[in-house]
Steps between C-alpha positions, in 0.01 A plus 500: 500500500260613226625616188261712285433391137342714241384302186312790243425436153495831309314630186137376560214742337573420150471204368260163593822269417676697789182589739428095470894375556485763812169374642612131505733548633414733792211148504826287554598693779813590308483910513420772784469798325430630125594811334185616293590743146233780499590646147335275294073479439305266677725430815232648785323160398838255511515662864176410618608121429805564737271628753248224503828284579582655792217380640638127498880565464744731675759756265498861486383708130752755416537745198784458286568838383516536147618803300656312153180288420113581438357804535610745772215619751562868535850592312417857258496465172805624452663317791852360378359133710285504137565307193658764240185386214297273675394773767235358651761217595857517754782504383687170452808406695732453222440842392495708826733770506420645849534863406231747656408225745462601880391335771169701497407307184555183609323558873207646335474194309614267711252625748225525213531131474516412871149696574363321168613178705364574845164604329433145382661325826275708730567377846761306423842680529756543191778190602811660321643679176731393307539608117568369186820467291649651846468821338474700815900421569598628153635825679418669852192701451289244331581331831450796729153531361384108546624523846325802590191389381599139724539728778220692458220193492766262738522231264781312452727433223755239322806438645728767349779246619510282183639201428526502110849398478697284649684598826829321607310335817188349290685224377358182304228724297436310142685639265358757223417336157803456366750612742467849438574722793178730478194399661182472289400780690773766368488383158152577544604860612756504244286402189207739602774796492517544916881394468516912497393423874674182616738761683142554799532145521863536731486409776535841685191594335330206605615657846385824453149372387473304771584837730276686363183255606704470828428832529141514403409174717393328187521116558701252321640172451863410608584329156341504156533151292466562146680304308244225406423727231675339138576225659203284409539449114258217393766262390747580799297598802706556825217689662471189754874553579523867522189523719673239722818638504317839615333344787779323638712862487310501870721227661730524779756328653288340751233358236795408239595241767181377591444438150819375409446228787172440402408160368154576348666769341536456123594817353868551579600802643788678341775672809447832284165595568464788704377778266284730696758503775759609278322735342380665834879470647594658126229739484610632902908560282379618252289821715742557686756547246303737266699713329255834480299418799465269807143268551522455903099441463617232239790361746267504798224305333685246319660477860251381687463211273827354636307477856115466362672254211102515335582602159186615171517421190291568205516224178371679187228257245392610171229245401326322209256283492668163335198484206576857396613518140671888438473494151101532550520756726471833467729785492503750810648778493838453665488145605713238365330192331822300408572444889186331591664124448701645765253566720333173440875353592456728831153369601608152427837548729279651757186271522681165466705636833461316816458788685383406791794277564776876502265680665502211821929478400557864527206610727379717266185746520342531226329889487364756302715883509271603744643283765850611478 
């Protein structure tokens, strides 16, 4: 058995505190593939570090698409993607209103950005795409048009099965700051005005998503891990735990009771944890009990992993390097400066990991998209 484990840290191309926090890590062996930002000046040279890494370490370079920070690469002047005064900028995410959008804009950016990526990696092929502030789910053609353009240049893409909330099987998950029953991530949403949204979050849209790459052949992981973002506050950081708790969502029966009888063992092993194979047995229900539409390409896959019983998963890092001070660093256009203790609280969680030790637990494979 060989489960597959994605580990990607996103948002690299603008800033050194983030580029630096990313690199060390991906020096630690703690990362296999990094989402670059191509809006923003000066990134063609951040990339060129990334590649002379890959001559020592193994991880993939993807782009993470970006339409609601920097500058956009192609969009017309008047193109509704742009920033209502400052033109020359996108539009920010709080203040999208999606009106006049197709999916022609956002392919011709989209793929804009993907050639502007390939031209600097040369030989080496584009690992995945992903984008930021998950704007492409906001409502189907935004969608249609990233997975067209996935299609069209095979690359493959996040996980449009999410975890971001807490499902009835993924039990023992630390509890949100203060008990609240929102994840960091949809107050996140909420705050930045996509609550208007939260309704393409369902889970039948999470189906149909998934369908639609289905369709296309675009590749993807079983299970997208999320929630280790808010959950690393400086003076409360559960990253550790959450990351943990993620990792041992790969369990089964069979290793529970190994583990459970193991002496040497010293992390106990709670009867609950069986996350990914309640959320495939869930996911299987939950297709074939679609109220518009059936997903027997959903069923069948998610089938297979009864026999096959090798799950994916991708774990989502946003980094900062622990000496980076925010209030020194300068504004970008769209990026969010009051999170970066966070992200320090992330790369702290994810570099003071004994990895090694879950991947040997679990069998895990550590790999870039690409291998999927």
């Amino acid at each position: 058995m060989n489960h597959k484990l994605i580990l990607t840290a996103d948002d690299f191309g603008v800033y050194d505190e983030i580029d630096n926090a990313i690199i060390s890590a991906i020096q630690q062996k703690r990362l296999t593939a990094v989402s670059v930002i191509v809006t923003f000046q000066g990134w063609e040279q951040r990339v060129e570090k990334l590649l002379e890494l890959r001559q020592s370490y193994d991880f993939g370079i993807g782009l993470h698409f970006c339409i609601t920070a920097g500058k956009p690469l192609v969009a017309p002047p008047n193109s509704p993607l742009r920033h209502e005064i400052q033109a020359d900028y996108f539009q920010l995410v709080q203040n999208y209103n999606f009106k006049g959008i197709n999916k022609q804009d956002i392919a011709e950016e989209l793929e804009a950005q993907i050639l502007a990526l390939k031209n600097v990696l040369k030989d080496e092929p584009i690992d995945h795409l992903n984008n930021h502030h998950n704007i492409v789910y906001a409502i189907p053609e935004f969608f249609d048009g990233f997975l067209e353009m996935a299609h069209k240049y095979m690359t493959p893409i996040r996980s449009p099965m999410s975890w971001y909330r807490k499902f009835k099987g993924i039990q023992q998950l630390p509890d949100y700051e203060g008990g609240e029953l929102l994840s960091p991530t949809m107050k996140r949403g909420i705050k930045i005005g996509m609550w208007r949204k939260l309704a393409q979050q369902s889970y039948g849209n999470l189906l149909i998503r998934m369908h639609k790459a289905n369709k296309l052949s675009v590749r993807y992981s079983d299970v997208l891990c999320e929630y280790v973002y808010g959950q690393t506050h400086p003076t409360n950081n559960k990253g550790k735990s959450v990351i943990t708790h993620a990792l041992y969502q790969f369990i089964d029966q069979g290793m529970r009771k190994s583990l459970v009888d193991s002496k040497e063992n010293k992390d106990p092993i709670p009867v609950d944890y069986t996350g990914i194979h309640y959320a495939n047995e869930n996911t299987i229900e939950k297709a074939k009990k679609g109220r518009r539409q059936k997903f027997p390409d959903v069923i069948r896959d998610y089938g297979e992993k009864r026999y096959t019983k090798e799950f994916s998963m991708e774990l989502i890092f946003h980094l900062a390097e622990p000496s980076a001070d925010y209030t020194k660093m300068p504004e970008m256009h769209g990026m969010r400066l009051d999170f970066v203790p966070y992200r320090q609280g992330e790369f702290k969680a994810l570099t003071d990991l004994n990895l090694e030790y879950y991947i040997d637990l679990m069998q895990l494979q550590l790999i870039p998209y690409q291998r999927l």
